[in-house]
N, C-alpha and C positions, 0 to 999 in steps of 0.2 A: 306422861306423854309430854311433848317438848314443840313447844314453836319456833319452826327455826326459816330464818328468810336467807335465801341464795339467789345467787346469780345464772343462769346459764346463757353462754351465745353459742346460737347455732350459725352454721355456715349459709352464705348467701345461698349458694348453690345447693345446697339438701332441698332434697324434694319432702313437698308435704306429705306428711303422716305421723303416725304415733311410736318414737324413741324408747326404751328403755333408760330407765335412768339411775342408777345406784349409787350408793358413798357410807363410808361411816362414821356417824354423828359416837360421840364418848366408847367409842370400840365396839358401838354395835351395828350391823347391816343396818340401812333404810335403802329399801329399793320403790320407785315409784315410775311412772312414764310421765314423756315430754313431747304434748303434740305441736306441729307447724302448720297452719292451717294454709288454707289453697288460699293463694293472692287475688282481692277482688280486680274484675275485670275496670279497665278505665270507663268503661259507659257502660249503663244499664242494658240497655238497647240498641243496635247495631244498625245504624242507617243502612236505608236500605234503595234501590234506585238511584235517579239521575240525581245529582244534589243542587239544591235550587238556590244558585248563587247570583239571579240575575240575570241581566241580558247580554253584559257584556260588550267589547268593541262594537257592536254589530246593532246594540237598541238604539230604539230612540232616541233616546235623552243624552245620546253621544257623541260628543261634539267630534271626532277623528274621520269621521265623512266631512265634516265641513272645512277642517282644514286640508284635509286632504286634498277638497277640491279648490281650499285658497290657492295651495304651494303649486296647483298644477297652472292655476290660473299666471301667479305672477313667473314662473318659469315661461309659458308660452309668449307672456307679454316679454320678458327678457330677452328669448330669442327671435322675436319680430322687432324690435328695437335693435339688435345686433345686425341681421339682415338690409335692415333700413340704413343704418349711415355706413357699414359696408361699401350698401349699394352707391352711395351719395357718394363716397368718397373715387371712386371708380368712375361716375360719369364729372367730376369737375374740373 
């Protein structure tokens, strides 16, 4: 009997299972199989529900209400200031 090491690649795309596989080593048949096993899946366990990533714009601890209410503040001050010498400039 004879130990012999080879190579085989199989194609990306072959689906898992069990190949046949043959060749002849010093002019005699060896036929044996070549299995591809099933590719493990990326995660054990498949989340499941809403995923809980936080509060978001919308918590607490976030600051886009507060500037939101700066940027309205200094706009409305902008355009009362605009109005104002406007006006000033119209009655002098």
């Amino acid at each position: 009997m004879y130990n012999t090491d080879f190579a085989v690649t199989i194609k990306k795309d072959a689906k898992p299972g069990t190949y046949p596989v043959s060749f002849f080593c010093d002019g005699a048949p060896v036929k044996g199989t070549i299995t591809k096993a099933q590719p493990k899946p990326q995660v054990e366990t498949k989340p499941q529900g809403a995923p809980q990533t936080g509060g978001g714009a919308e918590s607490e601890s976030s600051p886009v209400a507060a500037i939101a209410l700066g940027g309205a503040g200094v706009a409305a001050a902008g355009g009362l200031g605009f109005f104002a010498l406007r006006r000033r400039k119209n009655n002098a």
